[in-house]
C-alpha positions as CSV (number, residue, x, y, z in Angstrom):
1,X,87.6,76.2,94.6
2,X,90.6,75.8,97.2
3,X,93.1,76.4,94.3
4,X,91.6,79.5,93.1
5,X,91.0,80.8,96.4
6,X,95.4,79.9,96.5
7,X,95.7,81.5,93.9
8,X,94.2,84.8,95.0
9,X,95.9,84.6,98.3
10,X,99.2,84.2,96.7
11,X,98.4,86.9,94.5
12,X,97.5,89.3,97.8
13,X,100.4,88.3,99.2
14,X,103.0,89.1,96.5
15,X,101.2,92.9,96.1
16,X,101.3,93.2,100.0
17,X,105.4,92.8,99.4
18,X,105.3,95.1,96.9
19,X,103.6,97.8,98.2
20,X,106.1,97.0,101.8
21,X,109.3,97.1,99.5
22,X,108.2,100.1,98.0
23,X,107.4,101.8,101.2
24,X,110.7,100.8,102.4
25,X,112.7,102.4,99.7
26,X,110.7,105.6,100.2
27,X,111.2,106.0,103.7
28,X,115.1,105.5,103.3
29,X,114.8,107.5,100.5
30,X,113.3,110.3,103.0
31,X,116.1,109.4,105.5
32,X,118.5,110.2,103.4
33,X,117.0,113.3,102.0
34,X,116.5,114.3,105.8
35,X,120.0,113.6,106.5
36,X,121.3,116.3,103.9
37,X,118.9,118.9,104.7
38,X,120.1,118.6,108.3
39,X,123.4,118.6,106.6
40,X,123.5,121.4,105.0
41,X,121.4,123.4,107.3
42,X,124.3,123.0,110.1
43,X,126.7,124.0,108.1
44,X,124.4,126.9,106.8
45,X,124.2,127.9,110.4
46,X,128.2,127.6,111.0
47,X,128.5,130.1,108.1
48,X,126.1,132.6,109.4
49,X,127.5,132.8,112.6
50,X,131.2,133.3,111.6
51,X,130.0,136.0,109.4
52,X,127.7,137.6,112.0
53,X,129.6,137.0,114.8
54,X,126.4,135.1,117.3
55,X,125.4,132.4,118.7
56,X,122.5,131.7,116.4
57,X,121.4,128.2,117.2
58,X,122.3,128.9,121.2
59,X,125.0,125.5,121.4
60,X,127.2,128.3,123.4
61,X,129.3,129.0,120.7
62,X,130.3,130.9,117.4
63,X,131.0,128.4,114.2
C-alpha cells in the first residue's frame, strides 16, 4: 500500500507543476500583452494630442 500511495503522490505532485508552469506562462503571457496595450495606447494618446492640439491625459503637456 505505501508504494501505491507514492505513486499517487508523485503523480499529484508532477500535475500540481504542470498546472503552476502553465499558469506561469499565462500570466507572462498577459504581462506582455498588457505591456503593448499600454504601449500603444500612449503613443495613441501622443498622436491625438499633436493633432488636436490638448492635453488629453492631463501630464501638463501636448505630445
Amino acid at each position: 500500500m505505501g508504494l501505491f500511495w507514492d505513486l499517487m503522490q508523485q503523480s499529484q505532485i508532477s500535475k500540481q507543476r504542470e498546472t503552476a508552469a502553465t499558469l506561469e506562462a499565462r500570466v507572462e503571457r498577459l504581462e506582455r500583452d498588457l505591456h503593448h496595450t499600454n504601449e500603444v495606447l500612449h503613443r495613441l494618446v501622443v498622436v491625438l494630442e499633436e493633432q488636436y492640439g490638448q492635453d488629453l491625459d492631463q501630464d501638463g503637456k501636448i505630445g
